[in-house]
N, CA, C, O and CB atoms as a CASP TS submission, in Angstrom:
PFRMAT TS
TARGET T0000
AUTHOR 0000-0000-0000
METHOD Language model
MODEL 1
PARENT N/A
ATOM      1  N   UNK     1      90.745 103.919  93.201  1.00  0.00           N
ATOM      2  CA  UNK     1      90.261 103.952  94.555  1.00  0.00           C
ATOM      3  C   UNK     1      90.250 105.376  95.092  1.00  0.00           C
ATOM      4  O   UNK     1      90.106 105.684  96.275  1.00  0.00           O
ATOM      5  CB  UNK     1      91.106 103.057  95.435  1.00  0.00           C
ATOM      6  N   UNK     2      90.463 106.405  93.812  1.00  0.00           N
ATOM      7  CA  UNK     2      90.482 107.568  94.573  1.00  0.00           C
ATOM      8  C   UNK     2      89.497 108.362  94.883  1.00  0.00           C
ATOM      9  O   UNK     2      89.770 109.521  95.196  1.00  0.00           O
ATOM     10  CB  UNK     2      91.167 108.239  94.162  1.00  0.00           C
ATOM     11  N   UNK     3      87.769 107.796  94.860  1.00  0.00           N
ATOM     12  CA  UNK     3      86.872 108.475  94.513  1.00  0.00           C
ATOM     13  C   UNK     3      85.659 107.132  95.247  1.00  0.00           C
ATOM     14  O   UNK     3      84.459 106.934  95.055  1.00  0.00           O
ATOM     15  CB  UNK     3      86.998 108.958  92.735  1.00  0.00           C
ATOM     16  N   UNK     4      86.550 106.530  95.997  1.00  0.00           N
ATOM     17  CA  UNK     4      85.790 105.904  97.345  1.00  0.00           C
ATOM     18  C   UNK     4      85.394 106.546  98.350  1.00  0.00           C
ATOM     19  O   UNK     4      85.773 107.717  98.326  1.00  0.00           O
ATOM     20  CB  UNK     4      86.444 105.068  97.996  1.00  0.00           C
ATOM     21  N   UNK     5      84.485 106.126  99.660  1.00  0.00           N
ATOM     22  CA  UNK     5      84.472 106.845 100.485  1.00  0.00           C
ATOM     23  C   UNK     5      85.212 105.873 101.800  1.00  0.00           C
ATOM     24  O   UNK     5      85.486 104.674 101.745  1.00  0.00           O
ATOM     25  CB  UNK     5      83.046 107.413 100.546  1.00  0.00           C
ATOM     26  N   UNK     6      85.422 106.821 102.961  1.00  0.00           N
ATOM     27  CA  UNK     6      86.389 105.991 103.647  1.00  0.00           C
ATOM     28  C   UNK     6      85.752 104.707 104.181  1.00  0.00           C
ATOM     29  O   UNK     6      86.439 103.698 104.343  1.00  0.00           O
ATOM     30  CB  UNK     6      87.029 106.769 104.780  1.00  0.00           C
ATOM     31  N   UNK     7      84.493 104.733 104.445  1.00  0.00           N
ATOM     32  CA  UNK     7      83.888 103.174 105.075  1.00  0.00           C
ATOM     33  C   UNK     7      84.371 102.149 103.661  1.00  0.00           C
ATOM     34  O   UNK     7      84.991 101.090 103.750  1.00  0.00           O
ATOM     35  CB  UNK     7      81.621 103.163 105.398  1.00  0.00           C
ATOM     36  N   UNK     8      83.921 102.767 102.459  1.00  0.00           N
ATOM     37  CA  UNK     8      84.101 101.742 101.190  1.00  0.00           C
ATOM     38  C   UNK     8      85.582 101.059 100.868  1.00  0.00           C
ATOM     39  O   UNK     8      85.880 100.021 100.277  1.00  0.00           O
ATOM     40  CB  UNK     8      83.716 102.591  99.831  1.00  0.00           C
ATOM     41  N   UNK     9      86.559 102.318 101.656  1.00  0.00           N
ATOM     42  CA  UNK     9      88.277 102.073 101.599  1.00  0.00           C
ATOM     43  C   UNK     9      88.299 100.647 102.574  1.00  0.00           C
ATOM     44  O   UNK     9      88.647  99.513 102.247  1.00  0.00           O
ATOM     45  CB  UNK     9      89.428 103.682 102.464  1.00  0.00           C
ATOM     46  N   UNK    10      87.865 101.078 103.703  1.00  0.00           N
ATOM     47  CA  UNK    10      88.113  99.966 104.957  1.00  0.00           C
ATOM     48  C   UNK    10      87.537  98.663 104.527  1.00  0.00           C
ATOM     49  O   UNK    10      88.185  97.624 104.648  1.00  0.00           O
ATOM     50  CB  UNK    10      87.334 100.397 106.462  1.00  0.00           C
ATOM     51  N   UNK    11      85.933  98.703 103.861  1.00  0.00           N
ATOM     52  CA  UNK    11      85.479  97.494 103.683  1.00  0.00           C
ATOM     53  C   UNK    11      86.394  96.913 102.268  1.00  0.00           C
ATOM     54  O   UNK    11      86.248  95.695 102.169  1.00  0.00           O
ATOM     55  CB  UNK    11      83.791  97.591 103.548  1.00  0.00           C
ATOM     56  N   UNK    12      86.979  97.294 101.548  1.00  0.00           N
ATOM     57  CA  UNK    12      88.038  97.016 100.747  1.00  0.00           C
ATOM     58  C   UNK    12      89.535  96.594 100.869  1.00  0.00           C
ATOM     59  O   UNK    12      90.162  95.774 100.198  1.00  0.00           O
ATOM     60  CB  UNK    12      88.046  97.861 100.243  1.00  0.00           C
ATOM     61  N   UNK    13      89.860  97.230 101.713  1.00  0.00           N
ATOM     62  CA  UNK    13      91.391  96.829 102.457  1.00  0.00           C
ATOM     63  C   UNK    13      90.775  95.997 103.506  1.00  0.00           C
ATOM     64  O   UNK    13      91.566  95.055 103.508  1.00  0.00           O
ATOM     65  CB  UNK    13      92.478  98.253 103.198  1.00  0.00           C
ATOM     66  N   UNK    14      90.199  95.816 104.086  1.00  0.00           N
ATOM     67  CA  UNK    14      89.823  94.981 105.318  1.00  0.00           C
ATOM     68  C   UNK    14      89.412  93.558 104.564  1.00  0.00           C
ATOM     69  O   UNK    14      89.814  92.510 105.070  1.00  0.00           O
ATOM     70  CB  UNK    14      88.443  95.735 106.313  1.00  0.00           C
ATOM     71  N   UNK    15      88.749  93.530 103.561  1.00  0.00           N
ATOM     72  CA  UNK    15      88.920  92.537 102.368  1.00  0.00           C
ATOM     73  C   UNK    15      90.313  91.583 101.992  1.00  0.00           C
ATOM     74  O   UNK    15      90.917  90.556 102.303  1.00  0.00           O
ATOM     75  CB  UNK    15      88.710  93.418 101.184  1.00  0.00           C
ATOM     76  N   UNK    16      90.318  92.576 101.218  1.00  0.00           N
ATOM     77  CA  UNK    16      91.795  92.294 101.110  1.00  0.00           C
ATOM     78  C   UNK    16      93.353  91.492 102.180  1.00  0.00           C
ATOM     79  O   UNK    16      94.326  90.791 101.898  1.00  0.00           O
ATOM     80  CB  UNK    16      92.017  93.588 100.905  1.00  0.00           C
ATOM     81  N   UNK    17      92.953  91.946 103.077  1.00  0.00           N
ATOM     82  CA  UNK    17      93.944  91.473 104.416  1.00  0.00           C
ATOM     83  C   UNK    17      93.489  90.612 104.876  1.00  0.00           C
ATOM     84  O   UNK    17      94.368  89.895 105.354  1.00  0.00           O
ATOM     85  CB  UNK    17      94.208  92.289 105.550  1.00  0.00           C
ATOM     86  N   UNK    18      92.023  90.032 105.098  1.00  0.00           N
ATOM     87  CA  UNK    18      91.755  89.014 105.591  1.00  0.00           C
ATOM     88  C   UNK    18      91.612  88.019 104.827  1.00  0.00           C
ATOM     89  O   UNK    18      91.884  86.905 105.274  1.00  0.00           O
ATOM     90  CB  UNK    18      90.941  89.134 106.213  1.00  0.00           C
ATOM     91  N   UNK    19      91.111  88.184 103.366  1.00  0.00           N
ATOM     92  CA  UNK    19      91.402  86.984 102.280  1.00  0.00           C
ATOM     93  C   UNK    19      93.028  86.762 102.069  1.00  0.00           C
ATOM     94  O   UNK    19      93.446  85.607 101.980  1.00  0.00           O
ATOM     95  CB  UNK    19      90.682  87.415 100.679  1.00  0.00           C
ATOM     96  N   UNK    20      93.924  87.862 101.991  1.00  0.00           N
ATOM     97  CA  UNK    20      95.634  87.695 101.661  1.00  0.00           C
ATOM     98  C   UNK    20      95.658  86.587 103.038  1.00  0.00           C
ATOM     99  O   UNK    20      96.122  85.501 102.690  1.00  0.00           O
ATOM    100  CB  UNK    20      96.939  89.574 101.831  1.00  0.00           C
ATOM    101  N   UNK    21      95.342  86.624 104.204  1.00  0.00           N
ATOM    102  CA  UNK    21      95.835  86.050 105.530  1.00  0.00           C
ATOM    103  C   UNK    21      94.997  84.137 105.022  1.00  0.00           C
ATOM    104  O   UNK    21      95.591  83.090 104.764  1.00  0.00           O
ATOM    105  CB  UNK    21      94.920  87.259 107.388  1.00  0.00           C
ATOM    106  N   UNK    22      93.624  84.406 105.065  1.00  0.00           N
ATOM    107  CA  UNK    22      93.211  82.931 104.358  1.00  0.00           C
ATOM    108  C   UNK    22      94.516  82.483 103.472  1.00  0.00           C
ATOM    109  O   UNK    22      95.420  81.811 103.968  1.00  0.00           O
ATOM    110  CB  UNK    22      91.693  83.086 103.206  1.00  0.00           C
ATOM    111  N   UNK    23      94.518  82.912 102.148  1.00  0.00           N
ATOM    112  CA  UNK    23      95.229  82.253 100.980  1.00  0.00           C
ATOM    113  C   UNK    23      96.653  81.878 101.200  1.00  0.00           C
ATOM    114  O   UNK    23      97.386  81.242 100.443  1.00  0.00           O
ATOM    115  CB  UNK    23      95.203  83.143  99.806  1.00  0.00           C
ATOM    116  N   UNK    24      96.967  82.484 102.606  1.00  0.00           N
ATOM    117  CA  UNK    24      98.595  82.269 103.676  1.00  0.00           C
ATOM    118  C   UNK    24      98.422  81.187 104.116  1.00  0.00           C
ATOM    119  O   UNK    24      99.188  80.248 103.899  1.00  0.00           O
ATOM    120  CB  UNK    24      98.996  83.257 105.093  1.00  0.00           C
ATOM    121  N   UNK    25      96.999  81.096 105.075  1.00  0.00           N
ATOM    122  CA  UNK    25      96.789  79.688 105.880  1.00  0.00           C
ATOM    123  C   UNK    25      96.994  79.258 105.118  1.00  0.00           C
ATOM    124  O   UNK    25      98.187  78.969 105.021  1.00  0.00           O
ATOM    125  CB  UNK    25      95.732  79.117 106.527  1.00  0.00           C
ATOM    126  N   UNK    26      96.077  78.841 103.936  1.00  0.00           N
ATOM    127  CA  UNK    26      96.205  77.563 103.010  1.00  0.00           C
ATOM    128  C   UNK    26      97.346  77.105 102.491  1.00  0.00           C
ATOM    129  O   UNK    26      97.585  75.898 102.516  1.00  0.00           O
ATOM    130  CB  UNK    26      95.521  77.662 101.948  1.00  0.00           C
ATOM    131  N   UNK    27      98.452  78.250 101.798  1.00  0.00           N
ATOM    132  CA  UNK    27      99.702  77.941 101.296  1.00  0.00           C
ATOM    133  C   UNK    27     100.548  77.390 102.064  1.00  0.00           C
ATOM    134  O   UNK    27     101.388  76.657 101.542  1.00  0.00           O
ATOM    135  CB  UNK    27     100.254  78.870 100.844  1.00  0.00           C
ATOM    136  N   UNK    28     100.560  77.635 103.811  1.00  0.00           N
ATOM    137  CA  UNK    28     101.204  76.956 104.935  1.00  0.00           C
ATOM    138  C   UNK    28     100.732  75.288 104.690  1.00  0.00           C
ATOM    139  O   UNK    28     101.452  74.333 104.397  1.00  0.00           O
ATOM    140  CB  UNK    28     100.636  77.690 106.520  1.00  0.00           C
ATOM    141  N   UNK    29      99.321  75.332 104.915  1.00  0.00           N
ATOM    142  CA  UNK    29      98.597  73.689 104.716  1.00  0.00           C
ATOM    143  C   UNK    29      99.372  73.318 103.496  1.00  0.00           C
ATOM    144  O   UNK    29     100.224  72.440 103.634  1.00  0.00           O
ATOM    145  CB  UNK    29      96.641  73.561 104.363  1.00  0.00           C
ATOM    146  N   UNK    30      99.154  74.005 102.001  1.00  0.00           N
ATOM    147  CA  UNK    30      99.482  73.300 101.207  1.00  0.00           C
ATOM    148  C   UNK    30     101.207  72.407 101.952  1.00  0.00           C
ATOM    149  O   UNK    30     101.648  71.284 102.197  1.00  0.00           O
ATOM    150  CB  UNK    30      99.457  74.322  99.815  1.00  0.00           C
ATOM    151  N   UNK    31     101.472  73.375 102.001  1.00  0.00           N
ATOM    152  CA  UNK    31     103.531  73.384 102.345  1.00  0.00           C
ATOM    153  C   UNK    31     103.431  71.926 103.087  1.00  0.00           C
ATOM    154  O   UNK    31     103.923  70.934 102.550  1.00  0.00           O
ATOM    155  CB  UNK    31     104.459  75.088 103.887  1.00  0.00           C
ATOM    156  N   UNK    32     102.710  71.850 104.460  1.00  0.00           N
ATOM    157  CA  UNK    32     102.953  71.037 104.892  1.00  0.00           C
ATOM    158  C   UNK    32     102.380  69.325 105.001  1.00  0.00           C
ATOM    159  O   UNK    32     102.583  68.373 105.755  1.00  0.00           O
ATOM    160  CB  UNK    32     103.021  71.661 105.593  1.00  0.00           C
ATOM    161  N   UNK    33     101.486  69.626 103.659  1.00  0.00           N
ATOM    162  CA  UNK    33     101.162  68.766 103.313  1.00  0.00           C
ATOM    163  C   UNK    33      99.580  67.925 103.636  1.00  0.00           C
ATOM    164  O   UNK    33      99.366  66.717 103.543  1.00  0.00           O
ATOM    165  CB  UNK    33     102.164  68.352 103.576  1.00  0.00           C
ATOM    166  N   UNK    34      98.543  69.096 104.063  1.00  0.00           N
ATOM    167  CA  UNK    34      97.505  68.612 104.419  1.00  0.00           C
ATOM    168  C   UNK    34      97.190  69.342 103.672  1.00  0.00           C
ATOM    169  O   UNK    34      97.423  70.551 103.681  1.00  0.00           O
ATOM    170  CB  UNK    34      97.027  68.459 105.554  1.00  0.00           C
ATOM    171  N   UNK    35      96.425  68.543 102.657  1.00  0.00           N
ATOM    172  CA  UNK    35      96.326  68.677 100.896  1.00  0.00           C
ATOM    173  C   UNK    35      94.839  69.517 101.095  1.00  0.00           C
ATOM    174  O   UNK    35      94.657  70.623 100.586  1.00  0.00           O
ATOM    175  CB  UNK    35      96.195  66.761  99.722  1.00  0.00           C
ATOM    176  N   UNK    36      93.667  68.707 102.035  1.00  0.00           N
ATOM    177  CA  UNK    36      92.016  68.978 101.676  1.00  0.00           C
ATOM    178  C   UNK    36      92.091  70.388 102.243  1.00  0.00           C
ATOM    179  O   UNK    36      91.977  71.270 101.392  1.00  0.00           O
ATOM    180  CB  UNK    36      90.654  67.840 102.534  1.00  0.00           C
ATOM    181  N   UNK    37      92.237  70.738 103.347  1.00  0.00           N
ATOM    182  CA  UNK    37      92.418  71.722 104.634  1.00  0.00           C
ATOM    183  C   UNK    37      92.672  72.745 103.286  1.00  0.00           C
ATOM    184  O   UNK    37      91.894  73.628 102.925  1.00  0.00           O
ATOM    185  CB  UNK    37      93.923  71.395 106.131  1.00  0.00           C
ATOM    186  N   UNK    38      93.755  72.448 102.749  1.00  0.00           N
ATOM    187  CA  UNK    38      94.539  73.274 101.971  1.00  0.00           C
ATOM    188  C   UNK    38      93.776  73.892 100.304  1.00  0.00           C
ATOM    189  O   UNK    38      93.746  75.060  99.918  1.00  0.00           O
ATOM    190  CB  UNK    38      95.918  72.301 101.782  1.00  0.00           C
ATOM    191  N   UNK    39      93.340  72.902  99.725  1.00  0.00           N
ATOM    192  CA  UNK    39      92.231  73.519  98.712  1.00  0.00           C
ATOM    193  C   UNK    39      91.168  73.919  99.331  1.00  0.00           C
ATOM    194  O   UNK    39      90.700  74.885  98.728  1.00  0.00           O
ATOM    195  CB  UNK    39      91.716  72.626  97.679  1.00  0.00           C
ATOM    196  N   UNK    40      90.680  73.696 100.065  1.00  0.00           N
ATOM    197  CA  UNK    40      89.432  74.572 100.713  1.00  0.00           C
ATOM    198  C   UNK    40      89.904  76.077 101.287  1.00  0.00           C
ATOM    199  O   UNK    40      89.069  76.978 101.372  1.00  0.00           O
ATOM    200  CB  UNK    40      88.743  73.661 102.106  1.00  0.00           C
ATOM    201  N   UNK    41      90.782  76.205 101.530  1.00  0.00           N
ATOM    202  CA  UNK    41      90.961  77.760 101.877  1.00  0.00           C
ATOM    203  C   UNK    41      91.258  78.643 100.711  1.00  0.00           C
ATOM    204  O   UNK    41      90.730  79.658 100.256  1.00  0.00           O
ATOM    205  CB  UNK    41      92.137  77.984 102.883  1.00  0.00           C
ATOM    206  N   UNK    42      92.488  77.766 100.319  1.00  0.00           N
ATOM    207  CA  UNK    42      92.603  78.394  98.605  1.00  0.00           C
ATOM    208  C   UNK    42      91.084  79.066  97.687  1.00  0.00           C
ATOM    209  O   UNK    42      90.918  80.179  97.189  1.00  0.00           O
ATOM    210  CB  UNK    42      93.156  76.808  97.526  1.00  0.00           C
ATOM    211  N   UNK    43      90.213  77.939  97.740  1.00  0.00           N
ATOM    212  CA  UNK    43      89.743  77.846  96.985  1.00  0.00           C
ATOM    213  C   UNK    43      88.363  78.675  97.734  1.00  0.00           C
ATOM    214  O   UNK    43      87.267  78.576  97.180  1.00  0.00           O
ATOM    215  CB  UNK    43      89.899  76.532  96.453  1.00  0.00           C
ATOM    216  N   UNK    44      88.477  79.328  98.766  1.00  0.00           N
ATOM    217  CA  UNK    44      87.692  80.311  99.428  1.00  0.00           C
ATOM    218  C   UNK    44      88.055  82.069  99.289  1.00  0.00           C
ATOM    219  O   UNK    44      87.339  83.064  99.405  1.00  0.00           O
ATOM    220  CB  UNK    44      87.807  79.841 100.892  1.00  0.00           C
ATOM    221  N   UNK    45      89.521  81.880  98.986  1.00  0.00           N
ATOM    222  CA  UNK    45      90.538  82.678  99.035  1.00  0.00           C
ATOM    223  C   UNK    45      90.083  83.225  97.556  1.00  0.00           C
ATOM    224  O   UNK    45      89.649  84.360  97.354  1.00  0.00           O
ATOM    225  CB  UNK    45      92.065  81.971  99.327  1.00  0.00           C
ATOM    226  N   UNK    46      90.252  82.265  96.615  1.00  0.00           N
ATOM    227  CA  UNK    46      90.386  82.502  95.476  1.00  0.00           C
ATOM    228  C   UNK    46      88.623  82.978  95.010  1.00  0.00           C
ATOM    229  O   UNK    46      88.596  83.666  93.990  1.00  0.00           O
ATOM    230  CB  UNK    46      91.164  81.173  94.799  1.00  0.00           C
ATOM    231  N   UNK    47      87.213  82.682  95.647  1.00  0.00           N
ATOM    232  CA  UNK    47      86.094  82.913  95.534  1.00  0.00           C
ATOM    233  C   UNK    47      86.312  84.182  96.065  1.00  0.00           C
ATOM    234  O   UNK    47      86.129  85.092  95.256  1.00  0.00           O
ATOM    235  CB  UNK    47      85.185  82.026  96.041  1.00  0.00           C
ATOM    236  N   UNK    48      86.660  84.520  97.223  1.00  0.00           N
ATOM    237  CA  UNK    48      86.631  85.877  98.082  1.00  0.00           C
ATOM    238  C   UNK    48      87.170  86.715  96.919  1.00  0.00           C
ATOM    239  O   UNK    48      86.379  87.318  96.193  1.00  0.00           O
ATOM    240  CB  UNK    48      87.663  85.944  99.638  1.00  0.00           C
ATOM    241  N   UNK    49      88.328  86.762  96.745  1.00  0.00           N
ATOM    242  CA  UNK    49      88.621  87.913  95.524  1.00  0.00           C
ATOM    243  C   UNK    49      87.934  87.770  94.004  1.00  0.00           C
ATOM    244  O   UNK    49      88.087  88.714  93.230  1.00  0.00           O
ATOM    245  CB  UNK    49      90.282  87.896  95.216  1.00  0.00           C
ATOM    246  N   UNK    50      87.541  87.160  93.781  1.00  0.00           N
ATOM    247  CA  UNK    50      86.405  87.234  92.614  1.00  0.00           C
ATOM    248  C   UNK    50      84.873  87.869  93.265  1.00  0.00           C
ATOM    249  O   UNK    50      84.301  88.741  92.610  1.00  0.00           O
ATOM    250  CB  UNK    50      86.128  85.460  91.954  1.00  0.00           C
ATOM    251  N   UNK    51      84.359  87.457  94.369  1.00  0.00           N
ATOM    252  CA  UNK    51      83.050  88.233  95.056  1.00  0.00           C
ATOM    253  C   UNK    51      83.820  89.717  95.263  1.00  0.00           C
ATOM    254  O   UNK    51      83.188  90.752  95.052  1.00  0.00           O
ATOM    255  CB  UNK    51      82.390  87.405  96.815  1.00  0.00           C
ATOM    256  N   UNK    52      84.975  89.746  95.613  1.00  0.00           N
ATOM    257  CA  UNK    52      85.860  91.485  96.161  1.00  0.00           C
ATOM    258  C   UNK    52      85.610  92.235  94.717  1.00  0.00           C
ATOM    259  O   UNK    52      84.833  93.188  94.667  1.00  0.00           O
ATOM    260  CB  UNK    52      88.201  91.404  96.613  1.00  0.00           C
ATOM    261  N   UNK    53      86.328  91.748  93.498  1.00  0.00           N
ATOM    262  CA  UNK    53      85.930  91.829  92.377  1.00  0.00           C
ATOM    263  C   UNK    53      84.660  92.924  91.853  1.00  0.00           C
ATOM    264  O   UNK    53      84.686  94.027  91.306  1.00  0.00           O
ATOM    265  CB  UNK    53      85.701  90.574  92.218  1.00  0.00           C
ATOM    266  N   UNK    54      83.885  92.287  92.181  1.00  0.00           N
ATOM    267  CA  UNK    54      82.082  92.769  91.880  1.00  0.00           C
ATOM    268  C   UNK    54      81.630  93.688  92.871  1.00  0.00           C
ATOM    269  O   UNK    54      80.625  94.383  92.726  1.00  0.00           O
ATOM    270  CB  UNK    54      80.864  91.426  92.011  1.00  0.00           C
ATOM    271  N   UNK    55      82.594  93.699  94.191  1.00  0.00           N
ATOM    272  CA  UNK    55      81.926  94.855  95.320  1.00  0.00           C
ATOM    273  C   UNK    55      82.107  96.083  94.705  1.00  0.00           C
ATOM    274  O   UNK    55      81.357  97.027  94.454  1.00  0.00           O
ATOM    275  CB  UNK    55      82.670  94.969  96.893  1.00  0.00           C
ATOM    276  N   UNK    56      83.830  95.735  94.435  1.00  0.00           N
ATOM    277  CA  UNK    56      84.366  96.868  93.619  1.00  0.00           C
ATOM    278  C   UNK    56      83.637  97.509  92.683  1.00  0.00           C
ATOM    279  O   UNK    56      83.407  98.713  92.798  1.00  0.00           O
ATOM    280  CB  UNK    56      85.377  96.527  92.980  1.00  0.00           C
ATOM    281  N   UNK    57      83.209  96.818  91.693  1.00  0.00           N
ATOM    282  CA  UNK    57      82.812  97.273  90.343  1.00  0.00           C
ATOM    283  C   UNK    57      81.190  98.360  91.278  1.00  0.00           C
ATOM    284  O   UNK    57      81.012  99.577  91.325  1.00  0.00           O
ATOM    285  CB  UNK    57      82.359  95.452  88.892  1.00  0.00           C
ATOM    286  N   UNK    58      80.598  97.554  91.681  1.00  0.00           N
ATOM    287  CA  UNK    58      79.212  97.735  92.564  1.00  0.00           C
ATOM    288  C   UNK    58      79.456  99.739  92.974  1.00  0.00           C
ATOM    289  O   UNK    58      78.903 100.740  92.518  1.00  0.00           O
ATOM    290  CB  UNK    58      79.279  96.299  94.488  1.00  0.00           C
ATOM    291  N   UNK    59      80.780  99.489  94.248  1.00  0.00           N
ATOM    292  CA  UNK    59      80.684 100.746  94.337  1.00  0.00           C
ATOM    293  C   UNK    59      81.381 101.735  93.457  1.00  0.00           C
ATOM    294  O   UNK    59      81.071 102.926  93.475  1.00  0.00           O
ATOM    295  CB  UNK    59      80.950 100.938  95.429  1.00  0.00           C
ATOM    296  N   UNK    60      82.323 101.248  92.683  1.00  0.00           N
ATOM    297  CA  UNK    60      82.281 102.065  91.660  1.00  0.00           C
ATOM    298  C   UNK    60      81.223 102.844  91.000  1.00  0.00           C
ATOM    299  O   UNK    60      81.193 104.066  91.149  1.00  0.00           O
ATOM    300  CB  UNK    60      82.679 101.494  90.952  1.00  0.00           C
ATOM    301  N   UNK    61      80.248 102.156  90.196  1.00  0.00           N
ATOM    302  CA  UNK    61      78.773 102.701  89.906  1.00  0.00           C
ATOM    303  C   UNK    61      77.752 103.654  91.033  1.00  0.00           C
ATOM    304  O   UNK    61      76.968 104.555  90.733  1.00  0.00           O
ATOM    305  CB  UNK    61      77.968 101.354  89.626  1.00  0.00           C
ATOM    306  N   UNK    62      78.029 103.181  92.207  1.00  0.00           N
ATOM    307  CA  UNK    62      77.304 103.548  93.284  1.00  0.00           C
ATOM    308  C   UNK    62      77.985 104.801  93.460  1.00  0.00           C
ATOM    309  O   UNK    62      77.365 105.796  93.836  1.00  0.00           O
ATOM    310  CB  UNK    62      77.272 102.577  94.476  1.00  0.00           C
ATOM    311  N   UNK    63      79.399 104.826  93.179  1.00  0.00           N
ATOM    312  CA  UNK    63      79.308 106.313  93.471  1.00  0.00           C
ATOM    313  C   UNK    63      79.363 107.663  92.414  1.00  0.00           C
ATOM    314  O   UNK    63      79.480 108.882  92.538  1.00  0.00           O
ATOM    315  CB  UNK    63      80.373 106.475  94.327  1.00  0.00           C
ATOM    316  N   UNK    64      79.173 106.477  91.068  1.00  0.00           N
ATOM    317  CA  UNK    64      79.338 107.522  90.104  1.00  0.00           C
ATOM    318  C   UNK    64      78.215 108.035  89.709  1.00  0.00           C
ATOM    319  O   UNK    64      78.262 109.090  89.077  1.00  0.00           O
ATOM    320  CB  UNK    64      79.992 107.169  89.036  1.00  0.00           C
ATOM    321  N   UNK    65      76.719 107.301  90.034  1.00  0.00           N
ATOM    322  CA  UNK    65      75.738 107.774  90.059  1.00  0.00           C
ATOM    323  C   UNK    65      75.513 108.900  91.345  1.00  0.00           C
ATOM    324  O   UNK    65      75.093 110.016  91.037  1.00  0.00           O
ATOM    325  CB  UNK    65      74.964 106.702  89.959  1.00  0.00           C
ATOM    326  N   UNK    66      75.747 108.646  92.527  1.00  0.00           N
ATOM    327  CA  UNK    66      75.752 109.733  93.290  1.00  0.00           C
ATOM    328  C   UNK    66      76.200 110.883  92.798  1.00  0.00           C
ATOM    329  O   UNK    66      75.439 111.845  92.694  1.00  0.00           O
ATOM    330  CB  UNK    66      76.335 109.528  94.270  1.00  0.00           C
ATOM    331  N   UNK    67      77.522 110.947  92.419  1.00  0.00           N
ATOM    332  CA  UNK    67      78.737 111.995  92.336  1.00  0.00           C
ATOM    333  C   UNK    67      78.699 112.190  90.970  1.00  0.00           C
ATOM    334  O   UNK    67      79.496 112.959  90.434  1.00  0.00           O
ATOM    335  CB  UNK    67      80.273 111.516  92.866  1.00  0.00           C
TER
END
């Protein structure tokens, strides 16, 4: 990440914190036992960092062709 630019840092950590906060809701749901509520966030949680995944890779290239 050392060869990001700072909008690409934010849209990355800003990623990150709001999918970590989803995959929280859900683990609370799981906990307390509202099972559907609870795989659907997970399982949004768990799509979000696989799509985060490919942004990554994306600007990786994007900036190695620039730079």
């Amino acid at each position: 990440m050392f060869n990001f630019t700072t909008k690409q840092k934010w849209v990355i950590n800003g990623s990150l914190l709001g999918l970590t906060l989803v995959a929280l809701i859900g683990l609370l749901l799981y906990l307390l036992k509202f099972l559907i509520p609870a795989i659907v966030l997970l399982s949004i949680a768990g799509i979000g960092f696989f799509v985060l995944m490919i942004v990554w890779l994306v600007f990786e290239r994007y900036n190695k062709k620039k730079g």
